[in-house]
C-alpha positions in Angstrom: 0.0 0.0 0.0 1.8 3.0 -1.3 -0.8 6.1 -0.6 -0.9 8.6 2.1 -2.4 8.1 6.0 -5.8 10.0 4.8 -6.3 7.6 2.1 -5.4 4.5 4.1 -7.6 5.8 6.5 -11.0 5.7 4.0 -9.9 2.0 2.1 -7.8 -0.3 2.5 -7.2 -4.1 1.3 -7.2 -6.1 4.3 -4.4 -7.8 5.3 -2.0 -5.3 3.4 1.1 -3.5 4.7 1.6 0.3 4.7 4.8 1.2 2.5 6.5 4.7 2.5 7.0 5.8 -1.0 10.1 7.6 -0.7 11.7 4.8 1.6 10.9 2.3 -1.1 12.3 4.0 -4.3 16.0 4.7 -2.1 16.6 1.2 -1.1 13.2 -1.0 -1.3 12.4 -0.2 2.7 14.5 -3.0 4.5 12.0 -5.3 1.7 13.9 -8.8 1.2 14.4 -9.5 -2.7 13.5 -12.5 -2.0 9.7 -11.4 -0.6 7.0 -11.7 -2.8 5.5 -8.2 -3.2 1.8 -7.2 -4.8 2.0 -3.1 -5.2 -0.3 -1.0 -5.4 -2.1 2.6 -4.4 -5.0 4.1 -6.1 -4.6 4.0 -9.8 -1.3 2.3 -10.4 1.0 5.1 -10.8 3.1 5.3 -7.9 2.9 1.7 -7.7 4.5 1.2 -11.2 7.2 3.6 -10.5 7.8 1.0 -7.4 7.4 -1.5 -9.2 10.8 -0.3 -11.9 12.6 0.8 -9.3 12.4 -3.0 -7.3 13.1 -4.7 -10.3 16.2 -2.3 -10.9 16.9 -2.9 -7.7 16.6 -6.8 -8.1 13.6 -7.9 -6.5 11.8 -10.7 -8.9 8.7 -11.6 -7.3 7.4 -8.0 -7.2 4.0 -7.3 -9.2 1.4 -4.5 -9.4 -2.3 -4.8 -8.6 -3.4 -3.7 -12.2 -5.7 -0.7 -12.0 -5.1 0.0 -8.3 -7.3 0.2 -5.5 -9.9 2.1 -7.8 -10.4 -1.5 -9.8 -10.5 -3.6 -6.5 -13.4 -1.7 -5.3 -15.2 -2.1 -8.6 -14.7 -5.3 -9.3 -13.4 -7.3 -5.8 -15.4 -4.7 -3.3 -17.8 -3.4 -4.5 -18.6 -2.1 -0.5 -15.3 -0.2 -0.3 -15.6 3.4 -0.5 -14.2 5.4 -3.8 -12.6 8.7 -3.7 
């Protein structure tokens, strides 16, 4: 989960772990390369960008939750609230 506190604070994905951005493009945020790592935040920008910088960085198992948290709650949650 790459998005800010406000947003974490209106939807979530259960179960998920809260990322800083800036910590993760540095050095991947103490992440193991050898973790296996679903991305995402709202759209899929800043989880893209994430998601080139790990692979640069040589993580393998990394992928992005394609269309972000806005396609989960349309097509996983449909009770999650959109903002």
């Amino acid at each position: 989960d790459l998005r800010y506190d406000w947003e974490r604070a209106l939807a979530r994905i259960a179960g998920d772990e809260w990322m800083d951005f800036d910590a993760l493009m540095k050095d991947g945020g103490g992440l193991k390369t050898s973790d296996e790592i679903v991305l995402y935040c709202k759209g899929q920008s800043k989880s893209t960008a994430a998601f080139r910088r790990l692979r640069a960085l040589g993580f393998d198992r990394v992928k992005v939750l394609r269309g972000g948290l806005d396609a989960w709650s349309e097509q996983v949650d449909r009770k999650m609230p959109r903002y």
